[in-house]
C-alpha positions as CSV (number, residue, x, y, z in Angstrom):
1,X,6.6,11.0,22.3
2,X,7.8,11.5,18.8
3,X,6.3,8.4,17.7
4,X,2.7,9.5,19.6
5,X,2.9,12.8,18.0
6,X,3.2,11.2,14.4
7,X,0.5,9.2,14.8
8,X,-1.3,11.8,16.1
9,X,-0.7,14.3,13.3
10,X,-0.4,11.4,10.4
11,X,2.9,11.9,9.7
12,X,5.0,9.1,7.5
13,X,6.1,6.8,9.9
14,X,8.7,3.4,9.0
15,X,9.5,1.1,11.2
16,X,12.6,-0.3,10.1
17,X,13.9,-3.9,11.3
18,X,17.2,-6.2,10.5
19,X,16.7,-9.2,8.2
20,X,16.4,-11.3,11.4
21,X,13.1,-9.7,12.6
22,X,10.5,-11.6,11.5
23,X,7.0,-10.4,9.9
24,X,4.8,-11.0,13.2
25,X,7.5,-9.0,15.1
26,X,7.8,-6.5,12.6
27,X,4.0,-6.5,12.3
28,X,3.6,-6.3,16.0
29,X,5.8,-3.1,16.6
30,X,3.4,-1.3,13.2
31,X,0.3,-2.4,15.4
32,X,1.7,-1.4,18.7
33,X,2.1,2.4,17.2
34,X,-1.6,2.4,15.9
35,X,-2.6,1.8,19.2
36,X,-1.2,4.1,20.8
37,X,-4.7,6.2,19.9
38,X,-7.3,5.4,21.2
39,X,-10.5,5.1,19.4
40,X,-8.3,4.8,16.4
41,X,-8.4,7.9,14.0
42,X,-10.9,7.3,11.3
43,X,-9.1,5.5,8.4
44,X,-6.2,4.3,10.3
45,X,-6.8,0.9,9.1
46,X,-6.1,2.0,5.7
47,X,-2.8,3.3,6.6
48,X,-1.3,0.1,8.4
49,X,1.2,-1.7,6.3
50,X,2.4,-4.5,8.5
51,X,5.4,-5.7,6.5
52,X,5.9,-4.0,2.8
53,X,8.4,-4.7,0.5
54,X,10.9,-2.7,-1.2
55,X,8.4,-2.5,-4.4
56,X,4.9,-2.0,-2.6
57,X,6.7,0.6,-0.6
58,X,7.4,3.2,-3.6
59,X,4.1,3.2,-4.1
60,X,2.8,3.9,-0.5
61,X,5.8,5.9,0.0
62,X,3.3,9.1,-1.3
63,X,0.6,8.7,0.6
64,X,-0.5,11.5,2.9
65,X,0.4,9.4,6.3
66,X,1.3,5.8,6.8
67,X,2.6,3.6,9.2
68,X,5.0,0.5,7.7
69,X,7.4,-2.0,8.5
70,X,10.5,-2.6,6.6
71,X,13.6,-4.5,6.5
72,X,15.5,-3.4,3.6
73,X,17.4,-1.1,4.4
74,X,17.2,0.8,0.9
75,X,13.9,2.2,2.2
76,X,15.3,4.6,4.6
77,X,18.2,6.0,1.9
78,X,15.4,8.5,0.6
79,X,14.4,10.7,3.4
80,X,11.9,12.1,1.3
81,X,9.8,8.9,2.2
82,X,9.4,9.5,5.6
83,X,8.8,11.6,8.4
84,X,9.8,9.6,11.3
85,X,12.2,6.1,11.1
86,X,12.0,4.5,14.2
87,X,14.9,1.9,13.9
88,X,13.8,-0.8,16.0
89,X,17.5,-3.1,15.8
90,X,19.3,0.2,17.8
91,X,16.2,1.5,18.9
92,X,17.1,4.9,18.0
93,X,14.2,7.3,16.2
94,X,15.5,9.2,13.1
95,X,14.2,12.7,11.9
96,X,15.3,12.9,8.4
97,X,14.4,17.0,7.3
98,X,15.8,19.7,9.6
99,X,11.6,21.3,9.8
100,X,11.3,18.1,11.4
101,X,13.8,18.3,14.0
102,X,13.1,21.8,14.9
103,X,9.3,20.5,15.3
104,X,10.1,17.8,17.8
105,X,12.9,20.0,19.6
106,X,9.4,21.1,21.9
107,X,9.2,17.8,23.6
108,X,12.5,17.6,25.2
109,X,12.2,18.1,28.7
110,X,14.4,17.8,31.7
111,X,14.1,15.0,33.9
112,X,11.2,14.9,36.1
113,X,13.2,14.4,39.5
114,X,16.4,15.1,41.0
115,X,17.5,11.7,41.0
116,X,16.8,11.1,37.4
């Protein structure tokens, strides 16, 4: 859901991967998120950075919204960057400013059955 909602709202949104991830893997999880709406939002293709590197990313890095794929890890050490790092090795979703958090805080829920 936090993933949807930053696409949704055009938030800053790295995919981050370990050196073993290749680009087409890489590039498949940055696809996978733009599609996720449906007609795409107009410009979206502008915003799709499959794989960027550590020097094309500074420069993207200030764009309104994005939505790339990494592997160096030195692109996460600035949380300014970002808005939402969805580390895709752990498969754990970072939040990196405190607004942020208090933002997403509205889409946890309790389980939707007894059993869950």
């Amino acid at each position: 859901m936090f993933i949807y909602d930053a696409v949704l709202t055009e938030r800053r949104i790295l995919i981050m991967g370990s050196k073993e991830f290749t680009t087409d893997k890489l590039g498949e999880f940055v696809s996978a998120c733009a599609q996720m709406v449906s007609p795409p939002l107009i410009g979206m293709q502008r915003k799709i950075w499959p794989y960027a590197s550590l020097l094309f990313y500074d420069t993207i890095s200030k764009e309104q919204g994005y939505i790339a794929g990494v592997t160096n890890p030195m692109c996460i050490q600035n949380a300014n960057n970002y808005d939402v790092c969805c580390q895709v090795d752990s498969g754990k979703i970072k939040l990196p400013t405190k607004a942020m958090c208090e933002e997403m805080k509205a889409y946890e829920q309790s389980s939707y059955f007894k059993l869950d």
